[in-house]
C-alpha positions, 0 to 999 in steps of 0.5 A: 078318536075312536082308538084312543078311547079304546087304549083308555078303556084298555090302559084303565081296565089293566090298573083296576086288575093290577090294584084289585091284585095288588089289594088281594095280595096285600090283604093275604100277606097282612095276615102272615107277615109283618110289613116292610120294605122287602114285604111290599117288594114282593107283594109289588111283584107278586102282583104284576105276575098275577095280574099280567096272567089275569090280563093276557086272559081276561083282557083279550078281547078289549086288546083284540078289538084295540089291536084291530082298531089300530091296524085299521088306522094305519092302514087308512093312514098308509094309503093316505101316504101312497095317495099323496105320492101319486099324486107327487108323481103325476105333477 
């Protein structure tokens, strides 16, 4: 159950950098702007651009550490299958 504890702590890590963006950008535009539904619009994804870029960098090495858990996983769990096949092939 490892992995999945990584994919949360991951999937939790990307929404508090998308939210903490989104809050940033909302606050700067309050400044400038008179909110509407074109203004969050953008702030929306004005925010999913800068949080993807903070992410791809700042995130890496829980993404690299998921990625690693998740290959190990499916390595075990293909020689598994192999195993089960042999031993079909031998009855």
């Amino acid at each position: 159950m490892v992995p999945m504890k990584d994919f949360v702590y991951y999937t939790a890590a990307r929404l508090l950098v998308f939210f903490g963006t989104f809050a940033a950008v909302w606050l700067v535009t309050g400044f400038f702007l008179e909110f509407n539904n074109v203004v969050v619009l953008w702030v929306l994804l004005i925010s999913l651009l800068i949080s993807s870029a903070i992410s791809i960098f700042a995130l890496a090495p829980l993404r690299d550490k998921l990625a690693i858990r998740l290959q190990h996983r499916a390595e075990s769990l293909k020689e598994r299958v192999e195993e089960s096949r042999r031993a079909e092939d031998v009855d």
